[in-house]
N, C-alpha and C positions, 0 to 999 in steps of 0.2 A: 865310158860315159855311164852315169846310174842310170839304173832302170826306174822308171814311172809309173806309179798306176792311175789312170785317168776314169776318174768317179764318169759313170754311164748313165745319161739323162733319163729320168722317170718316164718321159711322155715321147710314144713315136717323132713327131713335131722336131722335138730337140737333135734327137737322135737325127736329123739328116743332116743338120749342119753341123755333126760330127764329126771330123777325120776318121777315115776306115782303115788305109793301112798304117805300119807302121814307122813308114817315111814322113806320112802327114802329120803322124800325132811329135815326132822327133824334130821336125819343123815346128809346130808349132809350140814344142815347149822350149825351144830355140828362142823363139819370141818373149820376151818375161814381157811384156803388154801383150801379147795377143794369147798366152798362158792362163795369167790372171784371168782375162774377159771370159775365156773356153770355161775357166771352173767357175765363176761368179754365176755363168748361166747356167750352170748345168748341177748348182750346189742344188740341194731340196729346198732350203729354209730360204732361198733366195726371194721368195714373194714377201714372204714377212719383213725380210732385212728393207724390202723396198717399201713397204707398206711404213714403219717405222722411222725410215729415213723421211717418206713423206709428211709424221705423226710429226716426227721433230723438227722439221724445218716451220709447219706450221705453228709447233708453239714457239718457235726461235721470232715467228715474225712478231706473234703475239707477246711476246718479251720485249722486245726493242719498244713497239707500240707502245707499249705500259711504261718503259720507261722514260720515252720521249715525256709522256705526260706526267710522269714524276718529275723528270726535270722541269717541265714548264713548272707545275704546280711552286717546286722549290724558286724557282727564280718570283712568281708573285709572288711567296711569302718575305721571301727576302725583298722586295719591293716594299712590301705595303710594313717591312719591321722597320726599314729606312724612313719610309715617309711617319712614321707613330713616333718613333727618335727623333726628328728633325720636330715634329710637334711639342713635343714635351720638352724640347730644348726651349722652344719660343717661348712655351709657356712659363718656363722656369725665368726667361730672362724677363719677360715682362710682370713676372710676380717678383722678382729683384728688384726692378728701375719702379714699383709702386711701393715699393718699403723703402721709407725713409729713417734711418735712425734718429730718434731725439735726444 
């Protein structure tokens, strides 16, 4: 089995929900989910990844938002070009049926 090096948490705090010997850390890299979880907490930059993930989810909402409302917008345009069409047809037919050729 390869050997491991397991990154060592910056802050006391982490450090207890460590594994201490070397059966617990062989256990738990045994786990590839319970592996992952151990280094995601225990990486440095992990505040920031979180912080980020939160920056992006809030412009992901603010995306959608904006784009609901560009769909709406595009469907009244598309409404009211239908209804300007549908106008200029009448007008065109009633400016027809008042020409009479002599």
């Amino acid at each position: 089995m390869p050997s491991y090096d397991v990154a060592r948490p910056s802050s006391p705090a982490k450090a207890a929900a460590e594994p201490e010997t070397p059966t617990d850390i062989i256990a738990l890299l045994a786990d590839r989910n319970k592996a992952f979880e151990h280094f995601r907490r225990s990486y440095r930059r992990n505040e920031a990844i979180e912080e980020n993930k939160a920056v992006l989810k809030e412009k992901y909402g603010r995306a959608k938002a904006l784009g609901e409302r560009v769909n709406a917008s595009r469907g009244k345009i598309n409404a009211l070009k239908a209804t300007i069409e549908q106008r200029r047809v009448v007008q065109s037919m009633a400016g027809r049926c008042r020409l009479t050729p002599d």
